[in-house]
C-alpha positions in Angstrom: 76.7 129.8 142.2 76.0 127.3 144.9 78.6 125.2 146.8 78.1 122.0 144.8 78.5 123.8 141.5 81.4 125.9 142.3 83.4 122.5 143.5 82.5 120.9 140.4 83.7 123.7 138.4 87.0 123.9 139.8 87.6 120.2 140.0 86.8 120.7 135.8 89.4 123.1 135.9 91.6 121.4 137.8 91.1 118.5 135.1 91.5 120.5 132.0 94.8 122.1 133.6 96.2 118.3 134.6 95.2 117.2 130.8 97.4 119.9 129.0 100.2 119.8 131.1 100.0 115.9 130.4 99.5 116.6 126.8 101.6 116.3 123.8 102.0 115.9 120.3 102.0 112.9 118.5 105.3 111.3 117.7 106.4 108.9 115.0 107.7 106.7 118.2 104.4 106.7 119.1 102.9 105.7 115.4 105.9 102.5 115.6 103.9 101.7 119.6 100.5 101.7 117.6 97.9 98.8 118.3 94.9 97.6 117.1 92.4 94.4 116.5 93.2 92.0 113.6 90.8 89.0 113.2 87.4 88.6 114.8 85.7 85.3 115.3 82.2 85.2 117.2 81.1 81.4 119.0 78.4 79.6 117.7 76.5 80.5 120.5 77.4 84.7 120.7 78.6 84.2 123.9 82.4 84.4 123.0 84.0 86.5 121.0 88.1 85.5 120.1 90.3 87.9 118.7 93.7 88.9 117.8 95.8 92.3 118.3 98.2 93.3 116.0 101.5 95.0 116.9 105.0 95.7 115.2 108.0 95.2 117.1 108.7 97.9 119.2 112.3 99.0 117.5 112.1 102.5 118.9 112.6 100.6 122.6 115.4 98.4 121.1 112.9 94.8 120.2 114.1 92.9 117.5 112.9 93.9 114.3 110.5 91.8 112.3 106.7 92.0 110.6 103.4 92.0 112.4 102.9 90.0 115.7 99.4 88.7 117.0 98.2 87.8 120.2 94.9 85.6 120.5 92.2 86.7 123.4 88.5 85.9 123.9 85.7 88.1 125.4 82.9 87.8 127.0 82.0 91.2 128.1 83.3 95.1 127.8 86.6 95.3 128.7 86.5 92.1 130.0 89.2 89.4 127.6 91.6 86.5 128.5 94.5 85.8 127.0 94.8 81.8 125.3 98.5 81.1 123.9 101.7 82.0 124.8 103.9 85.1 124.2 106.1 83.1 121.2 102.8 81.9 119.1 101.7 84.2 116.5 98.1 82.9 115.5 96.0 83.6 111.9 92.9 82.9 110.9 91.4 82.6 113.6 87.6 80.7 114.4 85.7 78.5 116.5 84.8 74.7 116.1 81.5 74.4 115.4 80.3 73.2 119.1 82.3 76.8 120.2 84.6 74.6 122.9 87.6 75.1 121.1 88.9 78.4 119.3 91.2 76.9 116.6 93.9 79.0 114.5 96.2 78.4 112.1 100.5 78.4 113.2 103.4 76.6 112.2 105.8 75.3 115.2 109.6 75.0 114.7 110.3 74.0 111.4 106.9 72.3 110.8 104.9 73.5 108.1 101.8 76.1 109.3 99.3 73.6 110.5 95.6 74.1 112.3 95.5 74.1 115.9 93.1 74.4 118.6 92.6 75.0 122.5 89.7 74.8 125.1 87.9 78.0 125.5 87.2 76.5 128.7 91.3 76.4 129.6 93.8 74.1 128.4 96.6 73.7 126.6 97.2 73.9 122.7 96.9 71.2 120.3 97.6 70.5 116.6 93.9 69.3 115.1 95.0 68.8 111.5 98.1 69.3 108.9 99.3 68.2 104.9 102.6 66.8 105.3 105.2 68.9 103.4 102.5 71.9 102.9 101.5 74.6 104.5 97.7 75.3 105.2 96.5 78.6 104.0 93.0 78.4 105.4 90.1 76.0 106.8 87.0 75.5 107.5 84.8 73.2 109.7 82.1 70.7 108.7 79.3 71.4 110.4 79.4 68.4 112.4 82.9 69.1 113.7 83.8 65.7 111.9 85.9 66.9 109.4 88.2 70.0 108.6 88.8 71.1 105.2 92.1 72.8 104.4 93.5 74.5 101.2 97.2 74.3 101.1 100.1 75.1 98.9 101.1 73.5 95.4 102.9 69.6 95.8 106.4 69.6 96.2 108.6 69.6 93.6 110.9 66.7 94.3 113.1 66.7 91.3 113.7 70.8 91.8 114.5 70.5 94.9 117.0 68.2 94.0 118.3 70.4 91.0 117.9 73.1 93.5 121.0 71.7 96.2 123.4 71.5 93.2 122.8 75.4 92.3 120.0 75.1 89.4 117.7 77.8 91.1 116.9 79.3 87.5 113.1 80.6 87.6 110.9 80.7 84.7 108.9 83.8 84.7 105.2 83.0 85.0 105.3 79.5 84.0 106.0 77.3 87.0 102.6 77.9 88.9 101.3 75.4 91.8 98.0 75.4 92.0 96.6 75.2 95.6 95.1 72.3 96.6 91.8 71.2 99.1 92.3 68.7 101.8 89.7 67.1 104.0 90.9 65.6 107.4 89.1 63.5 110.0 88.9 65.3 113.9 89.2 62.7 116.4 91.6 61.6 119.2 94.2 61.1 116.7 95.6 63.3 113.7 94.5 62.3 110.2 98.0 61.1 108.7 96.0 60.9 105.6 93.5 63.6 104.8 91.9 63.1 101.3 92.3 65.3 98.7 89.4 67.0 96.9 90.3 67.8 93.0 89.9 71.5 92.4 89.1 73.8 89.3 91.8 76.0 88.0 93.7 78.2 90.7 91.6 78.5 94.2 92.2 81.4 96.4 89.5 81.1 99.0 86.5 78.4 99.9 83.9 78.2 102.2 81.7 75.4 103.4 77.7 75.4 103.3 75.8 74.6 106.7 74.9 70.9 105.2 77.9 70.7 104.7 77.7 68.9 101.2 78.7 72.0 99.1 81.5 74.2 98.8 82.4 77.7 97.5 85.5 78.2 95.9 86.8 81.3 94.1 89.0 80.5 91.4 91.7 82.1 88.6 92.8 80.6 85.4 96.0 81.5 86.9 97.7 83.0 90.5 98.9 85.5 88.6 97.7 88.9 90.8 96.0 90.4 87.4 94.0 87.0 86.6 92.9 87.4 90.6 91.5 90.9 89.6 90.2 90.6 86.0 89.1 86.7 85.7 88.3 85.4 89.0 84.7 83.6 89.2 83.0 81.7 92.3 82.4 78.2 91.5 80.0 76.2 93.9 80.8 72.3 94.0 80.2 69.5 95.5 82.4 68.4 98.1 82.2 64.7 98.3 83.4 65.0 94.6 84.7 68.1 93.7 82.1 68.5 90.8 80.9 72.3 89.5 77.2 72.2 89.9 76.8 76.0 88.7 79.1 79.1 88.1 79.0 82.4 89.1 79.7 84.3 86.1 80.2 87.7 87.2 82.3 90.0 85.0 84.3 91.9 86.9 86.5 91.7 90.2 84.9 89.9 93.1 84.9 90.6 97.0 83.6 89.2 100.1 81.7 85.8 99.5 79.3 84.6 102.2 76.8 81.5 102.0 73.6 82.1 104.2 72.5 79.8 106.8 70.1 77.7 104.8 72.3 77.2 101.6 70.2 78.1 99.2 72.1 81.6 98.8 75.2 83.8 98.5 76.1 87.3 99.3 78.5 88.6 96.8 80.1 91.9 96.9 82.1 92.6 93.4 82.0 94.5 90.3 78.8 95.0 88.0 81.3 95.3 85.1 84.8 94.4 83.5 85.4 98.2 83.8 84.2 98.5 87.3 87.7 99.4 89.4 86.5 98.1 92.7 84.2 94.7 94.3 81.3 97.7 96.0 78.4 96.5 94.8 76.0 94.2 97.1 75.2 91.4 95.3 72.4 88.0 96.3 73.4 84.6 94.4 70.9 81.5 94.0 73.5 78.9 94.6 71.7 76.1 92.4 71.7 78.1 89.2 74.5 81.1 89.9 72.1 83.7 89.0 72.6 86.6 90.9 71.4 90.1 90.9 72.5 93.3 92.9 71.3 95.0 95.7 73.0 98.7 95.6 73.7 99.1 91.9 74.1 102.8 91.2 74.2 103.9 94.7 77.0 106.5 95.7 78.2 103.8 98.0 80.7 101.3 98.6 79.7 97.9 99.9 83.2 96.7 102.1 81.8 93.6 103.9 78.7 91.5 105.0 77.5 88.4 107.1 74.5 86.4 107.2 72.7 86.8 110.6 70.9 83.6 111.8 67.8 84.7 111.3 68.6 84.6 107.8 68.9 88.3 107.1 72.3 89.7 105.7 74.0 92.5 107.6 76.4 94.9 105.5 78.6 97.6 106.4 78.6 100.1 103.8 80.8 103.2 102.9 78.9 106.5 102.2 81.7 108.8 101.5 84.0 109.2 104.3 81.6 107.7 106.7 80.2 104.1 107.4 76.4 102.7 107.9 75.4 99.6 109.1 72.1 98.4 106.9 70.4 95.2 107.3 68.6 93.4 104.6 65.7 91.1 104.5 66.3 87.2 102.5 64.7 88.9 99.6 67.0 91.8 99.5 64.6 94.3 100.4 66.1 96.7 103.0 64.7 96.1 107.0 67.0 98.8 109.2 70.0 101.4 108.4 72.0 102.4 111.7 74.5 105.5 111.7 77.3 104.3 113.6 78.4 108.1 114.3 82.0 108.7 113.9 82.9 105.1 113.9 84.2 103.6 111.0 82.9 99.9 110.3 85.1 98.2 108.2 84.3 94.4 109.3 81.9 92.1 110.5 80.9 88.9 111.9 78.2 87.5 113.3 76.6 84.0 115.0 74.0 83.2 117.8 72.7 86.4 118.8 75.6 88.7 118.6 77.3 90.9 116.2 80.7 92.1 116.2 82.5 95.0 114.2 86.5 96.0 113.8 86.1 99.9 113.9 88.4 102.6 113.9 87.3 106.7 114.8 89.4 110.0 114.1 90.3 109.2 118.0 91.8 105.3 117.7 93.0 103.0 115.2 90.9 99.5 115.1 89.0 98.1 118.3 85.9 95.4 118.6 83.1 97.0 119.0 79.4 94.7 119.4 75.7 96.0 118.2 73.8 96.1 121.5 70.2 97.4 121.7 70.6 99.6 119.4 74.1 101.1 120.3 77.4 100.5 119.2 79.6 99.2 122.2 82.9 98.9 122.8 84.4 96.0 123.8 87.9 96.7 123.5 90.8 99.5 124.5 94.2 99.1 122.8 96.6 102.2 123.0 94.9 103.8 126.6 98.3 105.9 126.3 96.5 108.0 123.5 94.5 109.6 125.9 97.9 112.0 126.4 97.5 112.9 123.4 96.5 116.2 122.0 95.0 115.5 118.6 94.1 118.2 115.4 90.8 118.4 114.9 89.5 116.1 112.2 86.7 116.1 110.1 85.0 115.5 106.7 85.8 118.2 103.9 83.9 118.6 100.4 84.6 121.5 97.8 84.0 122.1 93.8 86.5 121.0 91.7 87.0 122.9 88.4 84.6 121.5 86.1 81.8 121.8 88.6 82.3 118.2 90.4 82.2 118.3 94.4 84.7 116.0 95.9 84.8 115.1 99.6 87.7 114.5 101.7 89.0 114.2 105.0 90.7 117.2 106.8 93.2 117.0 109.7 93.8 120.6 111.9 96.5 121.5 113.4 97.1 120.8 117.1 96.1 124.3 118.3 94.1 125.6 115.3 95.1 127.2 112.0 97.3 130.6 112.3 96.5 134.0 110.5 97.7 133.2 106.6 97.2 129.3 106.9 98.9 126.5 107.8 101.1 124.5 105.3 99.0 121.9 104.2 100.0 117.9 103.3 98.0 116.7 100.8 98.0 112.7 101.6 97.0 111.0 98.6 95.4 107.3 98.8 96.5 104.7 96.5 94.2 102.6 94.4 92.9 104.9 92.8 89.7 102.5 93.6 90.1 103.2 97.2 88.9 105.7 99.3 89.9 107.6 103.2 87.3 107.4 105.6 86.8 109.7 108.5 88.5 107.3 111.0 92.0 106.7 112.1 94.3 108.3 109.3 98.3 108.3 111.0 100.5 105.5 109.6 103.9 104.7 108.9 103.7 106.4 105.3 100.2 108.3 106.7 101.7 112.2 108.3 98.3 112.5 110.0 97.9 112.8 113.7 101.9 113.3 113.8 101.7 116.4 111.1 98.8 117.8 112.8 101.1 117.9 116.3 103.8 120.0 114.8 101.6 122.6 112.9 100.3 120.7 109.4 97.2 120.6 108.3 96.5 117.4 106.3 94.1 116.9 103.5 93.2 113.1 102.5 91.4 113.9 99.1 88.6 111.0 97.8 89.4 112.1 94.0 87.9 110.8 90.9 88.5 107.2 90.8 88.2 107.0 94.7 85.4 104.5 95.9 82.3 104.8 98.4 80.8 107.3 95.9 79.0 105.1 93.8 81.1 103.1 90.5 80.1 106.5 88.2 82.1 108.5 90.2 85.0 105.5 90.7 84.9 105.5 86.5 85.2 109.7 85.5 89.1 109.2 85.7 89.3 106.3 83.2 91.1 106.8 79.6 92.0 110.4 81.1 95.4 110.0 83.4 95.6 113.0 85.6 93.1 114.9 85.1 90.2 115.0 86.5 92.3 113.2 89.2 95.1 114.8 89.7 93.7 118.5 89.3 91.3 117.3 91.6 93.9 117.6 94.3 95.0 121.3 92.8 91.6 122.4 93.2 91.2 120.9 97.1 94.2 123.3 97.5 93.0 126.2 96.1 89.3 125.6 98.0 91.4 125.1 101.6 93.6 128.1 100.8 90.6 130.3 100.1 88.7 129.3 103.4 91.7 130.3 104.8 93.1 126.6 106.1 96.0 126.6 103.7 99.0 128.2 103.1 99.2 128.0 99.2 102.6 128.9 99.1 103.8 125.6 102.1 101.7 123.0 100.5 103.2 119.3 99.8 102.4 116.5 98.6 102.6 112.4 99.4 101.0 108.9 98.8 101.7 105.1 97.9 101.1 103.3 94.9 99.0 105.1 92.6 98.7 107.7 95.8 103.3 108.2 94.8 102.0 108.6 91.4 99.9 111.8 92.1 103.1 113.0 94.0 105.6 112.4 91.0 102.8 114.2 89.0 102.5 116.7 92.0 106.4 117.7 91.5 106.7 117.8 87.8 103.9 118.3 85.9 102.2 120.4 89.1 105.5 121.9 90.4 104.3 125.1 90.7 101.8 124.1 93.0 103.5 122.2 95.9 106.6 123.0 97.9 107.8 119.5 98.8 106.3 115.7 97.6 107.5 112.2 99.3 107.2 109.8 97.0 106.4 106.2 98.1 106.6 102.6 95.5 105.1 105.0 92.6 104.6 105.1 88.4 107.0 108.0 87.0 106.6 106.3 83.4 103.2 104.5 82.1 105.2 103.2 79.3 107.9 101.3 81.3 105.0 101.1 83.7 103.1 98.3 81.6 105.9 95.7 80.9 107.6 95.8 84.1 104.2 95.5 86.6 102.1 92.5 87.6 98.9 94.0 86.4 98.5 95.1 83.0 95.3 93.5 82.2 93.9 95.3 85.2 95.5 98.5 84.5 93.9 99.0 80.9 90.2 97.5 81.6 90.3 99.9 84.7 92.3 102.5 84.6 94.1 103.5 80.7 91.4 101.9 78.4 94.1 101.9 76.4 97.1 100.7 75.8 101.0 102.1 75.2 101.2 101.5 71.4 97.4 102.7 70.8 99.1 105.9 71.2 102.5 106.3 72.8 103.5 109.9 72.8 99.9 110.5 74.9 101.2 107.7 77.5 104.2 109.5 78.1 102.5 113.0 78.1 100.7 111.3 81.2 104.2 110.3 83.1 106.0 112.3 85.4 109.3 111.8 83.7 107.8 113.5 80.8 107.6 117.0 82.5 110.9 116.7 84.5 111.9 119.9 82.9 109.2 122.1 85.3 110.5 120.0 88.2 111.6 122.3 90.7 109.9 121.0 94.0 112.1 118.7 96.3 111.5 115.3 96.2 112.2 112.2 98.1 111.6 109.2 96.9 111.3 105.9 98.4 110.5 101.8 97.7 110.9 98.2 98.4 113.0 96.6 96.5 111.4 93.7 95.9 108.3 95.3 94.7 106.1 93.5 91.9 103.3 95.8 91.4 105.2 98.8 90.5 108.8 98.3 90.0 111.4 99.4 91.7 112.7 100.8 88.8 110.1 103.4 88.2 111.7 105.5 91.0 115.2 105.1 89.9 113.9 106.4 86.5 112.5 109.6 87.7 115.4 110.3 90.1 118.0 109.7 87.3 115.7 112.2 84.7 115.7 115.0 87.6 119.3 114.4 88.6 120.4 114.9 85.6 117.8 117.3 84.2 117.6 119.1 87.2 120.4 119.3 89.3 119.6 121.8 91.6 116.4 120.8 92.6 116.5 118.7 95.6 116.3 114.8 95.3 116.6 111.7 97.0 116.1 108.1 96.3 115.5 105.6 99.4 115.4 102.1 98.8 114.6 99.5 101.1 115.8 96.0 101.0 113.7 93.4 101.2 110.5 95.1 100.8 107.7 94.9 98.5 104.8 97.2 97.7 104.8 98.9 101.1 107.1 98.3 104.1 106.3 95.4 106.5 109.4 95.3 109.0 108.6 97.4 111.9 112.4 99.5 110.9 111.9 100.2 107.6 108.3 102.0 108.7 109.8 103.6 111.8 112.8 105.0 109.4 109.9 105.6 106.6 107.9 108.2 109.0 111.0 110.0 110.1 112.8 110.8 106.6 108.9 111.8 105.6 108.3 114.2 107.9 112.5 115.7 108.4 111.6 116.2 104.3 108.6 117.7 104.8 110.1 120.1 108.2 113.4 120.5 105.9 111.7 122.2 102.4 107.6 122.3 103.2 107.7 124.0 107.1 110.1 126.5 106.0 109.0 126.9 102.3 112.2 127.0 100.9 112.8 124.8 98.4 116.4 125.4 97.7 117.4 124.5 101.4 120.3 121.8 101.7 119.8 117.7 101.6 118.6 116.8 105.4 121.3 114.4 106.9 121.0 110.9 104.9 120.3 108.9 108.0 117.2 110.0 110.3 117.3 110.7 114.0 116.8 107.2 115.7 115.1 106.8 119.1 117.5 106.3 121.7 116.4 102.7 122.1 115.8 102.0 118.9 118.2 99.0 117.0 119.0 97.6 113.7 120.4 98.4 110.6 118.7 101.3 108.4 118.2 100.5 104.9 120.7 101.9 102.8 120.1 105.2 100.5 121.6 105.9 97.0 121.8 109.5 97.0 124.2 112.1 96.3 124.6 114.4 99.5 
């Protein structure tokens, strides 16, 4: 060994010894410090590219608590970003006007209603460009021009119920005092347009877009705001918008997705269902915008379509799903394919594009969301949020497929523990997605409610299964759980157990069970109907009865043309033979369970229910019920996710680590940080 190499070795050892005495395991302090890039708006021109990061309060070092914070910033290069606004304004939606001298964002000051605002990418301070007095904007869009600003806003102001209201009258009338939103045009110029003209609307609007001529408009519309008629009856409606006049419909017949209008006009890419039955918007779709024709581009593929932008060339870029991993393909005007690019093991999950540039939010096993840009032929980075990651030691992560019983292989994603597996496994967490038209990609997996990165660093395994119903493997695959509840579904996790114990990852005997949503369901199934099979489940906002389940939810409709195919009186014994409080009498695996109390998609009510049964049923098997005040389907408030990720993984430490199940109740309040502040929500439990 010459000179040179032996110094180069030993400075590589000297390195690798630095890095693990530096290194640690992930913490949920560190999940509450997390990150990452929100909205991404490119210049006309390319040359700029403005957008926000996202961050929580940090309660863990004593900041206030409260929801998400942004911060606006503009590139130019790698690594290279300015920051535009003060520390106290929280920008959304986020673009430039159309000349690119301004970047523009929505934000309400004081007590004023949230209003569009702009500032000088060139330096300067903020302005307000355009407003509706007594209304707050929920998004806009530019003429082409710059002339004019078009803004959808909130319902009118009830006057007479406000009155009513300051006298005590606050009775609400379920589903039947609705506001539809309504579209404003305002002037730009050196003064604000007091006046901005109204532009009649059909039915409920959620979202609109304006054509490069600016004379036509794209509105997606509901009979109702109701979140089912959003999912089962929303259509695209293109108008005129001098008059507000439908010139042609979009009738597509089942949920709808990303809606982009190319540069010329004279077409639409549409990502949404090709059915009624079709659980999720994947499918790549072109529209001819003067008759609303529209064909697909991916129909049948074992694929999910997630986003897509017209380049200015006129070709439409897409970033697509292909199980737990992302392309970026590229088609021609005609819809006829021109390039696919594997991005690696980045996960695209948006994109925009203008001028000559195009720019990506994309997350990897190794960070949560950055901006990344498409430069000769390579995916570059442009951005570096959370450099303290880097002290990190991190599982090993990677993509995971196995047989399921009846012959079906099903891929997931498969987190290591930090130093390897041991000799008899490693107890395993099987983190189950919601939806269940959703799927885990092979990119950043730790969360609040997501073990992850933070299991892996005290000794988990974790397994994120894509089980029937899961998207990015085509709509046959998203449709085999439909009219069956549970199975193939839910056995489909039993089976990804059985195939990680026999490879020798799991510990059958220390495997657990968690998820959100429909994700809580499989883990209400997972310690009932499946006790047997898992040593510990955290619940999160989940269905323990689908009879209750239909008249208490916000999306019935949805639920039986995707999901049941059926409904509770077509046959009620078999939808309770399909709920977790039905098979309370096997539950034997410890169980906490957790929600927001104000939750409208699955209520609240649901985990009280299957607390109650096993409580009573089941006295010595080890319960708890979590509620958390003031949140809805999923935490928001930075404390009720910090004190989310602790009692998960002290439940999981407490009855899956050890694998004894008959253990005592953890303490009911979690170990805080030192620094951290705020009251905890409340538990009703019996310690």
């Amino acid at each position: 060994m010459n000179r040179l190499t032996l110094t180069a070795a030993t400075l590589l050892a000297t390195v690798s010894v630095a890095a693990t005495a530096q290194a640690r395991p992930m913490t949920a302090e560190d999940v509450a410090k997390l990150e990452s890039v929100g909205a991404i708006a490119v210049s006309p021109d390319g040359n700029r590219i403005a957008y926000t990061t996202t961050r929580l309060p940090d309660v863990t070092e004593g900041e206030d608590n409260g929801g998400f914070e942004s911060e606006l910033k503009i590139a130019t290069a790698p690594d290279y970003a300015r920051e535009y606004l003060p520390d106290d304004i929280s920008p959304s939606a986020v673009a430039f006007s159309p000349d690119g001298r301004m970047v523009t964002f929505l934000w309400a000051k004081d007590d004023d209603d949230r209003a569009v605002w702009g500032i000088p990418v060139d330096g300067g301070t903020y302005t307000k460009l355009a407003g509706v007095e007594d209304a707050a904007v929920r998004s806009y869009r530019f003429s082409p021009d710059g002339r004019t600003v078009y803004m959808l806003v909130g319902g009118e102001t009830d006057e007479q119920r406000e009155a009513q209201a300051k006298g005590g009258f606050i009775a609400r009338v379920y589903e039947e005092e609705f506001k539809p939103a309504r579209l404003f045009a305002a002037g730009l110029g050196d003064e604000l347009d007091d006046d901005p003209r109204q532009i009649e609307l059909p039915g409920y609007v959620s979202s609109f877009d304006v054509s490069s001529d600016g004379r036509t408009g794209i509105v997606e519309t509901a009979p109702s705001p109701l979140v089912d008629d959003s999912y089962t009856a929303k259509r695209v409606n293109i108008i005129d918008l001098d008059s507000g006049e439908v010139r042609s419909v979009v009738e597509t017949p089942g949920k709808i997705g990303d809606v982009e209008i190319s540069p010329d006009g004279s077409q639409l890419s549409l990502i949404a269902g090709v059915d009624m039955n079709d659980p999720a918007a994947t499918t790549l779709h072109l529209v001819d915008t003067a008759t609303g024709q529209y064909r697909p581009l991916n129909a049948g593929a074992a694929e999910a379509a997630v986003d897509a932008e017209w380049l200015s060339d006129g070709r439409l870029a897409a970033v697509v799903h292909v199980g737990v991993q992302s392309r970026l393909r590229i088609y021609n005007a005609d819809g006829t394919v021109a390039e696919e690019q594997d991005p690696g093991d980045l996960i695209l999950t948006r994109i925009e594009a203008a001028g000559n540039r195009i720019a990506f939010a994309a997350n990897s096993p190794q960070h949560p969301t950055e901006l990344f840009v498409w430069n000769d032929g390579a995916f570059e980075r442009w951005t570096n949020h959370n450099e303290w990651l880097s002290d990190i030691t991190l599982g090993e992560q990677r993509a995971y497929t196995f047989t399921a019983t009846d012959g079906q292989e099903v891929e997931g994603v498969l987190i290591l523990p930090v130093g390897g597996v041991p000799e008899g496994g490693a107890p395993t967490i099987m983190n189950v997605h919601g939806g269940p038209e959703a799927h885990d990609s092979n990119g950043w997996q730790t969360a609040y409610s997501k073990p992850g990165q933070v299991a892996a660093g005290q000794g988990y395994a974790v397994f994120l299964p894509n089980y029937r119903g899961s998207t990015g493997y085509g709509v046959d695959f998203s449709k085999q759980h439909q009219g069956n509840y549970t199975d193939p579904e839910f056995r489909d996790i039993v089976d990804a157990k059985r195939a990680l114990a026999a490879d020798g990852i799991t510990d059958a005997d220390r495997t657990g069970i968690t998820g959100g949503s429909y994700g809580g369901y499989a883990s209400a199934w997972g310690a009932t109907y499946y006790s047997d099979e898992f040593a510990a489940s955290v619940m999160f906002v989940g269905i323990s009865n689908q009879v209750s389940k239909f008249g208490t939810g916000d999306i019935p409709y949805e639920m039986y043309n995707v999901h049941s195919r059926a409904w509770p009186w077509d046959d009620w014994t078999k939808m309770l033979e399909i709920s977790p409080v039905y098979h309370v009498d096997k539950a034997r695996t410890p169980i906490l369970i957790m929600h927001g109390e104000e939750d409208t998609r699955v209520d609240p009510g649901q985990s009280l229910e299957l607390y109650r049964s096993i409580k009573i049923r089941q006295p010595d098997t080890p319960a708890r019920l979590v509620f958390y005040p003031g949140e809805g389907h999923g935490n928001r408030k930075a404390a009720s996710r910090y004190d989310y990720n602790l009692r998960m993984m002290r439940w999981f430490d407490t009855y899956l680590m050890t694998g004894d199940r008959d253990a005592p109740l953890p303490p009911a309040r979690p170990q805080l940080a030192e620094g951290a502040q705020g009251a905890m929500a409340d538990e009703d439990s019996e310690d």
